[in-house]
C-alpha positions in Angstrom: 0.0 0.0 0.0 1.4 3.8 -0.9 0.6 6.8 1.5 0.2 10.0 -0.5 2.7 12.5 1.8 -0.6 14.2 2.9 -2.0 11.6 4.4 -1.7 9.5 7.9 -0.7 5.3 7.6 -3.5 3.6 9.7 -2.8 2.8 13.6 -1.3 0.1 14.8 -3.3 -2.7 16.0 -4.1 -2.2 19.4 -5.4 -4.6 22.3 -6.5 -3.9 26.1 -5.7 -6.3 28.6 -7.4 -6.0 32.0 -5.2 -5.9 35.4 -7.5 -5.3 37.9 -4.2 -5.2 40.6 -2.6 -1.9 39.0 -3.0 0.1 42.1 -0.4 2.8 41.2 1.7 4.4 39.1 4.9 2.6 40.3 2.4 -0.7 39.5 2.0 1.1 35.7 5.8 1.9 35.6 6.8 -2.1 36.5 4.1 -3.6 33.8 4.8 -0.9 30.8 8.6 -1.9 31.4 7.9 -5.6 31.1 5.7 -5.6 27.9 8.2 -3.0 26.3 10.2 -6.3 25.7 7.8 -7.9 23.7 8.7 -8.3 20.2 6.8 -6.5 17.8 5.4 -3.6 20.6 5.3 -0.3 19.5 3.6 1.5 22.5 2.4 0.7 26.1 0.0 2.2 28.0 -1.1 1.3 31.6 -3.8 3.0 33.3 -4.1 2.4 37.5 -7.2 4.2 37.4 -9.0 2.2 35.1 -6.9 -1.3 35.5 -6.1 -2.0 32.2 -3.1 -2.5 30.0 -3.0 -1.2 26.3 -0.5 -2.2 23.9 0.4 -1.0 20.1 1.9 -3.2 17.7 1.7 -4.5 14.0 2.2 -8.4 14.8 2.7 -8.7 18.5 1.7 -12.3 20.6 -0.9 -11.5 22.9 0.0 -14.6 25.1 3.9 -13.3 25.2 2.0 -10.3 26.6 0.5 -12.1 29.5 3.5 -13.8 30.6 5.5 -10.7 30.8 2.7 -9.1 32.8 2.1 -12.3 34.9 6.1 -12.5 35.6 5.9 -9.3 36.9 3.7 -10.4 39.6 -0.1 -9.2 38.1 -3.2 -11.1 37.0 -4.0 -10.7 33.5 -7.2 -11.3 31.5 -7.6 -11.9 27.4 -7.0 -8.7 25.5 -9.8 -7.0 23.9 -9.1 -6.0 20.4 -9.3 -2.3 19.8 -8.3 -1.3 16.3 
C-alpha cells in the first residue's frame, strides 16, 4: 500500500488487557517496562485508574504479553481488540 505524503498510515493494532491489581503508578511503571520487551510492541500504555493495560503493535503475541505481565507479579485477563 502507498501513503500519499498528505495523508496519515492507519494505527497500529491495538489490544486492552485488563489488570484489575494496578494500584499505582509505580504498578503502571513495572508492567509498561515488562511488555516493552515484547517483540513487535510499538507503544504501552497502563492506566491504574481504570486497571487496564493497552499495547500497540503490528504483529505482536498477545500470550507473550501475559507472561511478561504475569512474571511481573499481576493477574492478567484476554485482550480485547481495539483497532
Amino acid at each position: 500500500m502507498v501513503y500519499c505524503p498528505s495523508s496519515e498510515p492507519p494505527a497500529m493494532p491495538t489490544e486492552t488487557f485488563e489488570v484489575p491489581e494496578l494500584g499505582c503508578d509505580g504498578c503502571a511503571e513495572i508492567v509498561e517496562g515488562a511488555v516493552a520487551e515484547v517483540p513487535d510492541v510499538s507503544g504501552v500504555e497502563a492506566d491504574p485508574e481504570a486497571g487496564t493495560v493497552t499495547v500497540e503493535g503490528d504483529g505482536f503475541d498477545p500470550d507473550a504479553v501475559i507472561e511478561k505481565v504475569e512474571r511481573a507479579g499481576y493477574d492478567v485477563g484476554a485482550p480485547s481488540r481495539a483497532a
